[in-house]
C-alpha positions as CSV (number, residue, x, y, z in Angstrom):
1,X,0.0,0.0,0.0
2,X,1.1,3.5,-1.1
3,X,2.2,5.9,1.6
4,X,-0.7,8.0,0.2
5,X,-3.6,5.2,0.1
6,X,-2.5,4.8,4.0
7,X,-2.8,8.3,4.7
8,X,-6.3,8.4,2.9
9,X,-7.4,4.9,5.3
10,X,-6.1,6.3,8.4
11,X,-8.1,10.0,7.2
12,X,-11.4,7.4,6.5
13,X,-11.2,5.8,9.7
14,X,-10.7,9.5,12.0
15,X,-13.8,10.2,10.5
16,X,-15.7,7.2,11.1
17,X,-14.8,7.4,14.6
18,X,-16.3,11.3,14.4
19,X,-19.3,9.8,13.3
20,X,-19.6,8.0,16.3
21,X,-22.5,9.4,18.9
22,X,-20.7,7.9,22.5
23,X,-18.0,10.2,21.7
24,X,-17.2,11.7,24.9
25,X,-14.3,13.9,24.4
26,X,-11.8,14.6,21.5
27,X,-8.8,16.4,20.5
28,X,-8.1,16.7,17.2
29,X,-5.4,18.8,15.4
30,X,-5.5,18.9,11.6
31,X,-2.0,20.4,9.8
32,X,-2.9,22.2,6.4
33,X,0.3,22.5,3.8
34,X,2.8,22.0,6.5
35,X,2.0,25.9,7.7
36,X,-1.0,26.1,10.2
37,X,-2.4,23.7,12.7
38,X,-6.0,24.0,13.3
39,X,-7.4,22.3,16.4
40,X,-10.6,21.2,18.3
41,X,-11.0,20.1,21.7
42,X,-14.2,19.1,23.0
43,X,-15.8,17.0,26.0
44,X,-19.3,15.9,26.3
45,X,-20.4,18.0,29.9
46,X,-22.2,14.7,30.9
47,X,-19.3,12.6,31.0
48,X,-17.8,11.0,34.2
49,X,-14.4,12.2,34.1
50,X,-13.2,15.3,34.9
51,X,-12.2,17.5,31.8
52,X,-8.5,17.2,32.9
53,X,-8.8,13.8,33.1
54,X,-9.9,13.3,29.4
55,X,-7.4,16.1,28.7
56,X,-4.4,13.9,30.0
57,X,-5.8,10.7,29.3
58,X,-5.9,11.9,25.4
59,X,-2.5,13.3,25.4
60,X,-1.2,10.1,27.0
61,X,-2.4,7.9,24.7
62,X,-1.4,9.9,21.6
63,X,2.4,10.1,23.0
64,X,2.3,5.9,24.0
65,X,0.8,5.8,20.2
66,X,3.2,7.7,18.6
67,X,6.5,5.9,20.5
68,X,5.1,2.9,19.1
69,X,4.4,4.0,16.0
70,X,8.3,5.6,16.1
71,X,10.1,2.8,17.8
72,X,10.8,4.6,20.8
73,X,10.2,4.4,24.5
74,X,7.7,7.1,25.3
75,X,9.3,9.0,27.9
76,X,11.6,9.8,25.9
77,X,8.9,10.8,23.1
78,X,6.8,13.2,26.4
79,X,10.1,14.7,27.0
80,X,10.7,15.5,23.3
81,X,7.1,16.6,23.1
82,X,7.6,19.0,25.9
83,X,10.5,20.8,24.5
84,X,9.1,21.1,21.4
85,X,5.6,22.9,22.7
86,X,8.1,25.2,23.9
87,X,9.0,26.6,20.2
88,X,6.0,25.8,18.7
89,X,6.0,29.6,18.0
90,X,6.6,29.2,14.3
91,X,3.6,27.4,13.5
92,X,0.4,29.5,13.7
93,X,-2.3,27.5,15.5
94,X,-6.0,28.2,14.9
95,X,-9.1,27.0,16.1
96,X,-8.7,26.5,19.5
97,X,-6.0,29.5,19.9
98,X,-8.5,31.6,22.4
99,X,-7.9,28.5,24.7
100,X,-4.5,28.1,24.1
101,X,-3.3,31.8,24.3
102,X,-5.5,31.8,27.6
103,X,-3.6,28.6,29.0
104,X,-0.6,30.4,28.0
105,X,-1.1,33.8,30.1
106,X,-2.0,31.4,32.5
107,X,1.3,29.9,32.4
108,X,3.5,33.0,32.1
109,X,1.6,34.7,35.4
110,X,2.2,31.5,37.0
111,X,5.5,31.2,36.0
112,X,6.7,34.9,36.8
113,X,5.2,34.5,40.4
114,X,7.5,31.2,40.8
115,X,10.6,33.2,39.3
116,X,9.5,36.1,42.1
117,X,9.8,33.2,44.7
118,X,13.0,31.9,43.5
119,X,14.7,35.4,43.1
120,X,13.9,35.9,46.8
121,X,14.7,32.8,48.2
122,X,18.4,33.6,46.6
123,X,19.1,37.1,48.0
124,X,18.6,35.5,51.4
């Protein structure tokens, strides 16, 4: 089978698993011409879990699927994946950028208060 015939199945089957009405959460990021990445997430309010808990769970599973799919052991793969959302900068994201650019203020605030902390801690 053709790289391209693959990529067509594997499209087929993401959407037959859209189709699907006991969906109960998704994230699903789309790349168009190697430039922007357009992205949903979504979680049905009457589900069980806790959003975070989907949240991880998805991202989890994606990483352990992509190490197998690569060959490699998937620590290595989260740790990759984490220095890489660091520079991810250079490609525009859309779709769920609200969220994202939210998460991300979040983050900085966050992350300047700890630096506050630190700074102090080392003039004593």
């Amino acid at each position: 089978m053709s790289d391209r015939a693959a990529f067509t199945d594997d499209r087929d089957r993401a959407r037959t698993l859209l189709d699907d009405d006991s969906i109960t959460a998704l994230h699903l990021g789309v790349i168009r011409d190697d430039e922007t990445v357009d992205t949903v997430v979504a979680r049905d309010p009457t589900s069980d879990y806790e959003p975070s808990i989907h949240t991880l769970s998805l991202l989890a599973t994606h990483i352990r699927a992509v190490a197998a799919e690569a060959g490699a052991d998937y620590e290595a793969v989260a740790a990759d994946a984490a220095a890489i959302a660091g520079q991810l900068d250079e490609l525009p994201i859309e779709g769920a950028a609200d969220e994202i650019d939210e998460a991300m203020a979040d983050a900085e605030n966050t992350t300047d208060t700890a630096t506050d902390v630190d700074e102090d801690t080392h003039d004593e």
